[in-house]
C-alpha positions in Angstrom: -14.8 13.4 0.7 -16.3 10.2 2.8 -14.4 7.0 2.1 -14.7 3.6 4.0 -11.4 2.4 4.8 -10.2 -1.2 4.0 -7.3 -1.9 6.2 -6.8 -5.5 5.5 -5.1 -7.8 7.8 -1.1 -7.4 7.9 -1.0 -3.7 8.4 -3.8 -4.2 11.4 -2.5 -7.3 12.8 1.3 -6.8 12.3 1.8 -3.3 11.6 -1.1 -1.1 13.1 1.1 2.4 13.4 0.7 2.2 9.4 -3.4 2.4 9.8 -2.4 5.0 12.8 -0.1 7.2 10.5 -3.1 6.8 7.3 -5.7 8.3 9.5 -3.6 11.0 11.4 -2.6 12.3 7.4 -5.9 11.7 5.4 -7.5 13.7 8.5 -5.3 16.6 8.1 -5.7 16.7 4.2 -9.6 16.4 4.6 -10.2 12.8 4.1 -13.2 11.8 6.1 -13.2 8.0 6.8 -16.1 5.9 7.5 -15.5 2.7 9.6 -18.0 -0.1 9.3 -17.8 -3.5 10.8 -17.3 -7.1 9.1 -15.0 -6.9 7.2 -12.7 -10.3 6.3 -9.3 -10.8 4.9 -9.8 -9.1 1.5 -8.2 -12.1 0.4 -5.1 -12.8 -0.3 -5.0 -12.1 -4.5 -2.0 -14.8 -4.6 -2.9 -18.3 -3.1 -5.9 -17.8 -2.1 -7.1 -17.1 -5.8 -4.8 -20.0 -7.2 -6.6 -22.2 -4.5 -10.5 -21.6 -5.2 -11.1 -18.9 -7.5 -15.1 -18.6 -6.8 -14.5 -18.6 -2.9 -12.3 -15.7 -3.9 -14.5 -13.7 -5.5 -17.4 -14.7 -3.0 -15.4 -13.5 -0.4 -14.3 -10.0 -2.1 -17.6 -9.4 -3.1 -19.2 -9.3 0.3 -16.7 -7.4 1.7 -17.5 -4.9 -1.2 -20.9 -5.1 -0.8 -20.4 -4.5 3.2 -19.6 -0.6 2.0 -22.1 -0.8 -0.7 -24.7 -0.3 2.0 -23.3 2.8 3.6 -22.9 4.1 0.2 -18.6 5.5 0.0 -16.5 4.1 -2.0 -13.7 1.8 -0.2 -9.7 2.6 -0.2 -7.5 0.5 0.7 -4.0 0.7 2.1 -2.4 -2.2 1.0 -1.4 -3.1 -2.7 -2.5 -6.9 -2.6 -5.8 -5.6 -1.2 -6.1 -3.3 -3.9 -5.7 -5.9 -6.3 -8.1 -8.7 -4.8 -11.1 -5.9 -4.1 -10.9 -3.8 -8.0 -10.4 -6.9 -9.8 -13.6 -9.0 -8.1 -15.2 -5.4 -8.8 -14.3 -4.8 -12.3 -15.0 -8.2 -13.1 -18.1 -9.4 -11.5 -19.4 -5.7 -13.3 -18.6 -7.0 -16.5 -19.9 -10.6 -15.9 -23.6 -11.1 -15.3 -23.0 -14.8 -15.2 -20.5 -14.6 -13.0 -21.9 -12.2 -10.8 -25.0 -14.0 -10.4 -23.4 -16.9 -9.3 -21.5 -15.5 -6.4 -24.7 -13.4 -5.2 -26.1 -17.1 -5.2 -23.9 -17.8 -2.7 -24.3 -14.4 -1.1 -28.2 -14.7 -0.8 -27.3 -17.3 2.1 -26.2 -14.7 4.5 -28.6 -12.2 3.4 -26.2 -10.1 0.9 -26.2 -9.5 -2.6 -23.6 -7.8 -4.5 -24.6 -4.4 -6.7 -21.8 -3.1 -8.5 -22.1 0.4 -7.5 -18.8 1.9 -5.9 -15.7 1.6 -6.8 -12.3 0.3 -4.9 -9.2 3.0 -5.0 -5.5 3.1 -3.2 -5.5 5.3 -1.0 -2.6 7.0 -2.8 -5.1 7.6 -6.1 -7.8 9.3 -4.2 -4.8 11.5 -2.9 -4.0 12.1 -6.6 -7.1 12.3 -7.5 -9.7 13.8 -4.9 -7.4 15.9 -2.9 -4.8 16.8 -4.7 -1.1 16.8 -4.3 -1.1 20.9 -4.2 -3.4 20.5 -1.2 -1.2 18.1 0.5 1.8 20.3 0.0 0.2 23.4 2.0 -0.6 20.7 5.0 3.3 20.1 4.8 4.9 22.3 8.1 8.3 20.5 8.2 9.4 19.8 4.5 11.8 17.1 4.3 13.5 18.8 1.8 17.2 16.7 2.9 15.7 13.1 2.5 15.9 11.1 -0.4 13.7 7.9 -0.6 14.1 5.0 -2.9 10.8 4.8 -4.9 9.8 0.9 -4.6 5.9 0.3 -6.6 5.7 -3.4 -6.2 3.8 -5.0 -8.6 0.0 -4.8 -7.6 -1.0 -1.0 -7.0 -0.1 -1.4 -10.9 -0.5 -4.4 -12.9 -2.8 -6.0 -14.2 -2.9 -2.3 -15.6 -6.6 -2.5 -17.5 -7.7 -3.8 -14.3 -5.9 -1.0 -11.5 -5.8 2.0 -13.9 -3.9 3.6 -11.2 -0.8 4.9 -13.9 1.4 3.7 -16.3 2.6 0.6 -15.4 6.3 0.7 -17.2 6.7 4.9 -16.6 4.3 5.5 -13.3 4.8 8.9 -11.2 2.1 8.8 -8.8 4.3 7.3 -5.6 7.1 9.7 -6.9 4.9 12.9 -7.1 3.1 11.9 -3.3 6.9 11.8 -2.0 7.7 15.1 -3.5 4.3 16.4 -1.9 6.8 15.9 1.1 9.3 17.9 0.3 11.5 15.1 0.0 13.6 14.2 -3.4 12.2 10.7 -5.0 15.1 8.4 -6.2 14.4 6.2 -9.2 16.6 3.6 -9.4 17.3 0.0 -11.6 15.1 -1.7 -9.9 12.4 0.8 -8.6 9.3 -1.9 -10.7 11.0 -5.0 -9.4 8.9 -7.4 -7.2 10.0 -7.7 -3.6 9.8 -11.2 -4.0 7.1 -12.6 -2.1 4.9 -14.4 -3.8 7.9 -16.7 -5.3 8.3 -20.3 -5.2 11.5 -20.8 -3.8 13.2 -18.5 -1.3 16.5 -18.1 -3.4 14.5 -16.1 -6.1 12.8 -14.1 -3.5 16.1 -13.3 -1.2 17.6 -12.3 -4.9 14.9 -9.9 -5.6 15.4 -8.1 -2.0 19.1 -7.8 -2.2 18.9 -6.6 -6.0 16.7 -4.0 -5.0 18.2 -3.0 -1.3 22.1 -2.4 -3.4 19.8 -0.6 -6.1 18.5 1.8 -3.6 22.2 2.1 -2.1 24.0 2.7 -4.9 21.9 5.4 -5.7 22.6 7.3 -2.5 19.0 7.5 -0.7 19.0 7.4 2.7 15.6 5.4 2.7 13.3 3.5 0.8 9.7 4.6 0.3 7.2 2.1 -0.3 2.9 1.8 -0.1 2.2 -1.8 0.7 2.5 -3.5 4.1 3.6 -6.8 2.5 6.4 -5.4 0.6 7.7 -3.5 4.2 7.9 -7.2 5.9 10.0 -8.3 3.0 12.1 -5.3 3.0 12.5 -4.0 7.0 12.3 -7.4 8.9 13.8 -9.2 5.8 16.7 -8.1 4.9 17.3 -8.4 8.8 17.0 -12.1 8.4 19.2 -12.1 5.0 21.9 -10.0 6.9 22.6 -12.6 9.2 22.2 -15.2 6.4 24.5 -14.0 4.4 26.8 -12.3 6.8 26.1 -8.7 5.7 24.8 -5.0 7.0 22.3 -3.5 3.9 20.9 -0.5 6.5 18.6 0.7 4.1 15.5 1.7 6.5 12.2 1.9 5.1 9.0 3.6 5.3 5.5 3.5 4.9 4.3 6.4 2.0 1.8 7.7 4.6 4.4 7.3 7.9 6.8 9.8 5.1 3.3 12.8 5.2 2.9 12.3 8.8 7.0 13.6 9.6 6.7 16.2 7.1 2.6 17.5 8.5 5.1 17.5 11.8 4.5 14.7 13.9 7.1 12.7 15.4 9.1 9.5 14.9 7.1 8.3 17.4 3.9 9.4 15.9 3.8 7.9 13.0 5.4 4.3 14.1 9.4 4.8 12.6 10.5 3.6 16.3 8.6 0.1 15.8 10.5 -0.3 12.7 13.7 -3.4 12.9 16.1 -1.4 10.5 16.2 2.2 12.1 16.6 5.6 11.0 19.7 7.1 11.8 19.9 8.7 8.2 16.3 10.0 8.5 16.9 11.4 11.5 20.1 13.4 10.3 17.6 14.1 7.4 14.6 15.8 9.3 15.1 18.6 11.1 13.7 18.6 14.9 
């Protein structure tokens, strides 16, 4: 149960008690991680593909092959990382052509590319490697009065042939890790919608966060639950920004999937980074008992 751990930038840059609360749950569940040095932004699946797709994959393939040398296979924490890191895998697997080209480039700094682990969310190897039986019996204070507004985002689960992390229309797997808790999941209308940020214009984007924030209020939850550090900034410092844009109080708080084991394994607010959030957690805090 070794895995190296992929961070990525936002969550270690802007949002480090996320990496804090990871490591402080994956320990207690009996996830061993591995921490090597060099990697690079993973990168960005978004612009940075759009803007030079074989710098991409270069890029992705040498942080992968970074963990190929140690030998574990990586997880990441972040959705978009997730995306960038098992697509350049699947693909450059596939594409002998392809994958020749970019160990071309690799061969400069001394690296070549193998093929030979595989990139996973740190929510699938929770699913999948440990179990969420086994995180239930690490659970000490269920949170059995909160419930959190499930929010996916788009890449933990599409392309779907290229995550294979569930089914992309129907998918359980954040809904089952939040009832590991103890607390009730909350499906809503617009649980699959995007958070918005990788749109064009900031209209479409501000649309998608208020759709989804009177979603998640409508149907009662006192929170909304959520597993990538990009969607958080749209959702807890964003709808900050679109309050005082558009002159209204949304109070929906949200949390990090990981921060949601960490209060229910019995650490506190503190521990696992909720005071560091903008919107904050009155509701959560009538929720969890002391």
């Amino acid at each position: 149960m070794k895995y190296i751990p992929f961070f990525g930038c936002m969550m270690t840059t802007k949002y480090p008690w996320f990496e804090a609360a990871v490591r402080k749950t994956t320990a207690v569940i009996g996830m061993e991680l591995v921490d090597i040095e060099g990697f690079t932004c993973c990168p960005d699946p978004i612009y940075f593909q759009a803007y030079d797709k074989i710098d991409w994959y270069t890029i992705a393939a040498r942080n992968i092959a970074l963990a190929e040398a140690v030998g574990h296979d990586i997880i990441t924490t972040c959705s978009g990382c997730t995306a960038t890191l098992s697509e350049v895998n699947l693909t450059l697997k596939k594409d002998m052509e392809l994958k020749d080209k970019v160990n071309k480039r690799l061969k400069k700094i001394g690296m070549k590319y193998n093929g030979t682990i595989n990139v996973r969310h740190a929510v699938t190897v929770v699913r999948d490697d440990i179990g969420f039986d086994r995180v239930a019996e690490t659970v000490t204070r269920p949170l059995n009065h909160l419930k959190v507004g499930v929010h996916y985002g788009c890449h933990l689960l599409k392309p779907s042939h290229v995550m294979n992390v569930d089914d992309p229309d129907h998918p359980t797997i954040l809904d089952r890790f939040i009832e590991a808790t103890g607390a009730k999941p909350i499906h809503h209308e617009k649980t699959l919608l995007c958070c918005g940020r990788a749109c064009m214009t900031d209209s479409i984007s501000s649309n998608m966060v208020v759709d989804i924030l009177e979603s998640i209020k409508a149907n009662n939850a006192d929170c909304m639950g959520l597993i990538c550090p990009t969607c958080f900034d749209e959702f807890d410092t964003g709808q900050i920004i679109l309050g005082r844009k558009l002159k209204r109080n949304f109070s929906v708080p949200v949390i990090y999937s990981f921060q949601l084991l960490g209060l229910a394994q019995g650490m506190t607010l503190e521990e696992v980074g909720l005071n560091m959030h903008k919107v904050k957690f009155d509701k959560i805090l009538e929720a969890v008992p002391a």
